[in-house]
C-alpha positions as CSV (number, residue, x, y, z in Angstrom):
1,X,0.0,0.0,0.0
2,X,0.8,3.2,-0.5
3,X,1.1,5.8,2.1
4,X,-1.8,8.1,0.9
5,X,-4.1,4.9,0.5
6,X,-3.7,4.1,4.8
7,X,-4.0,8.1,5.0
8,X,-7.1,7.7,3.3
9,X,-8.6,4.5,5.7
10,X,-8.0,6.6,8.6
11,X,-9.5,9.5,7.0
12,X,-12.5,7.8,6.5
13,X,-12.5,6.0,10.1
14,X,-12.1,9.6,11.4
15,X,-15.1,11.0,9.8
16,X,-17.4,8.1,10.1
17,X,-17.6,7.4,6.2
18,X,-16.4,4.0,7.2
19,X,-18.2,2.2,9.8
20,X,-19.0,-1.6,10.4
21,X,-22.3,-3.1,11.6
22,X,-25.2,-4.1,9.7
23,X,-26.5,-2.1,6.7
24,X,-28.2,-2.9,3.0
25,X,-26.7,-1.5,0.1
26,X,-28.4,0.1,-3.0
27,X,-28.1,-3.1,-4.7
28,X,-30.0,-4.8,-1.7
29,X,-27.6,-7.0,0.1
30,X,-26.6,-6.8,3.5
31,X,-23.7,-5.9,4.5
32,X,-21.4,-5.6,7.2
33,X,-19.8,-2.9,6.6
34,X,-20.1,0.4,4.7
35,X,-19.3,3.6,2.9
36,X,-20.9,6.3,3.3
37,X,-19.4,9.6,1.2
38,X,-22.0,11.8,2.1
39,X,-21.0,12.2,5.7
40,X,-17.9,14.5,4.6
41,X,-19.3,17.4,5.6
42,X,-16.8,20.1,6.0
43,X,-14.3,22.2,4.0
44,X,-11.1,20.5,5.4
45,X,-12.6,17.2,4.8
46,X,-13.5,18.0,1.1
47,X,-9.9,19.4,0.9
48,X,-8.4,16.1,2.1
49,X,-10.7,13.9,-0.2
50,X,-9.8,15.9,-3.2
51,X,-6.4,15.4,-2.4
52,X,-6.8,11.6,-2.0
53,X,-8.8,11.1,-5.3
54,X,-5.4,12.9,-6.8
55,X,-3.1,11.1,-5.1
56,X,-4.7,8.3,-7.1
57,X,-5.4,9.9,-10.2
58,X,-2.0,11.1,-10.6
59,X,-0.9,7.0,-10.4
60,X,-3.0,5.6,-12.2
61,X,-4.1,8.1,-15.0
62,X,-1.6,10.8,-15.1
63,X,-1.7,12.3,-18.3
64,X,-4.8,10.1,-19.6
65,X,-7.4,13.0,-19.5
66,X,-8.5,16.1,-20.2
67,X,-11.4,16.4,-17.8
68,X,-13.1,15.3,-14.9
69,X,-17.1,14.1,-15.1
70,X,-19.1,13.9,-11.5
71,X,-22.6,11.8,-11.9
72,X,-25.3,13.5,-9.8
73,X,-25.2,13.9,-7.0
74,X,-22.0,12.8,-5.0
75,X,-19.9,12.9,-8.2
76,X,-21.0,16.8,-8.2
77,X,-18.8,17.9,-4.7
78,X,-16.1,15.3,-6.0
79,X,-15.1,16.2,-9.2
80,X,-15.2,19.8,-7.8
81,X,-12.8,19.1,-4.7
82,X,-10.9,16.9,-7.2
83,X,-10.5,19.3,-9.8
84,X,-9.5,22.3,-6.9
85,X,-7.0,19.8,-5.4
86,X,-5.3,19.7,-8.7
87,X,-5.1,23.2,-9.0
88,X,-3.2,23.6,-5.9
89,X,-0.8,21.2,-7.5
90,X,-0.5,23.6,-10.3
91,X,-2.5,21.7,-12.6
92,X,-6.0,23.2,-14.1
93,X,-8.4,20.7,-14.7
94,X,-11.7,21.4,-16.0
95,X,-14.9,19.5,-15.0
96,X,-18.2,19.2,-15.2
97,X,-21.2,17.2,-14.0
98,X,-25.3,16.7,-14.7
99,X,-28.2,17.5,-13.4
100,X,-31.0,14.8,-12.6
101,X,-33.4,16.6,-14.5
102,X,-32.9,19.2,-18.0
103,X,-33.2,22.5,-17.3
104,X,-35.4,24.0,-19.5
105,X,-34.5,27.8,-19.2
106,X,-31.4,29.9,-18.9
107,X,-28.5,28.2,-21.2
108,X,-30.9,25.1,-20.3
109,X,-29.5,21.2,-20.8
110,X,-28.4,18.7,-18.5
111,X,-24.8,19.3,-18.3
112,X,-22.8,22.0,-16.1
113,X,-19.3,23.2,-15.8
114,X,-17.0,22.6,-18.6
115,X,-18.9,22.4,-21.9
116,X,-17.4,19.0,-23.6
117,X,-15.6,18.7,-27.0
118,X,-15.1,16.3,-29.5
119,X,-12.2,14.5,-28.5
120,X,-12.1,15.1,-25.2
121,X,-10.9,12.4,-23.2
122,X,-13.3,12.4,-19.8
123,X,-12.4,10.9,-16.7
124,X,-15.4,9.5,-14.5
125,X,-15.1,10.2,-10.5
126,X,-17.6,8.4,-8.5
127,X,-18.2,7.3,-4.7
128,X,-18.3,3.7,-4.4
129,X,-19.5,1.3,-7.5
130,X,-21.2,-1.4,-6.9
131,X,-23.7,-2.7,-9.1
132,X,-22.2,0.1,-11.8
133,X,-25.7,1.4,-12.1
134,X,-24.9,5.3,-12.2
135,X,-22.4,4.2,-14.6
136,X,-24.5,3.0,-17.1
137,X,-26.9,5.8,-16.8
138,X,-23.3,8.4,-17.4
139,X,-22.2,6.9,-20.5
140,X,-25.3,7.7,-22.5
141,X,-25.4,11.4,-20.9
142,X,-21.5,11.9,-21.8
143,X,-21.8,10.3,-25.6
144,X,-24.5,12.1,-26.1
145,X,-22.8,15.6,-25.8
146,X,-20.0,15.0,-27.4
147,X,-18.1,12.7,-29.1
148,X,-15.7,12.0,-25.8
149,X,-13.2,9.6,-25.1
150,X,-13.4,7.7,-21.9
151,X,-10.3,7.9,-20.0
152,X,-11.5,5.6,-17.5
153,X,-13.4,5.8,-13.8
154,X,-11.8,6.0,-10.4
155,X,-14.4,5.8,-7.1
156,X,-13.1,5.5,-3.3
157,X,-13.4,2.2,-2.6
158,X,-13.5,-0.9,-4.8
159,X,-15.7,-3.4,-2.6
160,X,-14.4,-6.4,-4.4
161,X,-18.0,-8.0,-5.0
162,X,-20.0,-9.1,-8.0
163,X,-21.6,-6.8,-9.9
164,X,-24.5,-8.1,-12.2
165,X,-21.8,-11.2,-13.2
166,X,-19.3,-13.2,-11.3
167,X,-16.9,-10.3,-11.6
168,X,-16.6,-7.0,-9.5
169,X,-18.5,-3.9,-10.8
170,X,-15.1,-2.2,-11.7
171,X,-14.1,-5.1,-13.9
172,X,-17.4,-5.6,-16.0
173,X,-17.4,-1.9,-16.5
174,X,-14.0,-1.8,-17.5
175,X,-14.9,-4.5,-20.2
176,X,-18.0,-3.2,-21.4
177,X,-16.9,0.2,-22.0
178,X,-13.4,-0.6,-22.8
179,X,-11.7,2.2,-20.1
180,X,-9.8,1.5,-17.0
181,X,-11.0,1.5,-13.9
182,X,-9.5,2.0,-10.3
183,X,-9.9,2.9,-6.8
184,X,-7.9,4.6,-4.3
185,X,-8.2,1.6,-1.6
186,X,-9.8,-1.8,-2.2
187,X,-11.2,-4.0,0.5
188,X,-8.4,-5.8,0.6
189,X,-6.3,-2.9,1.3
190,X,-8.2,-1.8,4.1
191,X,-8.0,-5.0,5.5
192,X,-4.6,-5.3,5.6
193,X,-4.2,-1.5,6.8
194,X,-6.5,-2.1,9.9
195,X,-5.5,-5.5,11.4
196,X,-6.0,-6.1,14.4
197,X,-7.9,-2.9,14.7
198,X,-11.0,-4.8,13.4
199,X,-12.3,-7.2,15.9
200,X,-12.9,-10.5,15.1
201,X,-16.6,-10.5,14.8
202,X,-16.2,-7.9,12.3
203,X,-13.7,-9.9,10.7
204,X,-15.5,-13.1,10.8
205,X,-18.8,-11.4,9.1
206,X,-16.6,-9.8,6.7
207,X,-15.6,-13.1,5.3
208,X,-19.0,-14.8,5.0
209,X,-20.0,-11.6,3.3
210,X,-17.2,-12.2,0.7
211,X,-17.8,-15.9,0.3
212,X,-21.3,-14.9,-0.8
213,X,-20.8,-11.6,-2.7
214,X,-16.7,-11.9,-3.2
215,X,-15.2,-11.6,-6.9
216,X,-11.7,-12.4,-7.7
217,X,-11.3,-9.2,-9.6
């Protein structure tokens, strides 16, 4: 690991994003742990997420794009904290996002911020994936703008489950839209960066939840 990735699990320890318990995903399974993005609440705490999806950007995409795309609604605070955490790094990155619904007044549409170009080569930056549902409902919005390139999506955390196959969300989206696809930390990761931190019961659900739901990539 990386030392911005263990920054990054304690980060999200410290402001409750990550807990452990019983919850049900979007999807509908229950699970024993979660992550929950919109409880970063605060300035600071944007500041420090930006940086973190940047940290990871920069590794695994570094010169693969020419802007950043945030689904509504969480995508809309990220690609903003992503793009300003760049620009403190002495990079300008443009960015833009959608609404839910088209506006039908003013410069109207559904798309706001940067206004996309042929060509250009959009990065995707999401919460957490894991059915790829938002994803599918991007694509169409992006393609249908412009005739864009898709650099590739990064999210927070890569919960190493199925998606709609036997592979992980991130995988199956990687295939079907031929982009790359990453996360800052995986489950595994933030496994390994806890320990002993994690109790056992939490441990021990943790496992039956990923020999129901796991995915070897």
């Amino acid at each position: 690991m990386q030392e911005y990735q263990r920054a990054f699990v304690d980060f999200m320890l410290e402001v409750g994003v990550l807990t452990f318990g019983d919850f049900t995903t979007k999807s509908g399974r229950k699970t024993p742990y979660f992550v929950n993005t919109g409880l970063y609440r605060t300035g600071t705490q944007l500041r420090r997420l930006g940086h973190a999806y940047a940290d990871a950007i920069e590794r695994a995409f570094p010169e693969g794009f020419d802007v950043l795309f945030g689904p509504a609604y969480k995508g809309i605070p990220l690609v903003a904290a992503v793009s300003a955490a760049f620009a403190e790094r002495g990079r300008e990155v443009a960015f833009c996002f959608n609404r839910k619904e088209a506006k039908d007044h003013g410069e109207g549409g559904t798309l706001v911020g940067h206004r996309l170009r042929d060509g250009d080569r959009v990065l995707i930056v999401e919460d957490v994936t894991t059915a790829g549902t938002s994803i599918r409902e991007t694509v169409p919005i992006l393609r249908g703008a412009a005739a864009v390139q898709l650099a590739g999506l990064v999210v927070s955390v890569n919960r190493q489950e199925r998606g709609a196959g036997e592979r992980t969300a991130l995988a199956e989206l990687a295939e079907e839209f031929a982009m790359p696809t990453h996360a800052i930390v995986t489950l595994d990761e933030i496994l390994e960066h806890l320990g002993e931190r994690l109790g056992a019961d939490d441990r021990e659900r943790i496992a039956a939840y990923r020999a129901q739901y796991g995915a070897a990539e």
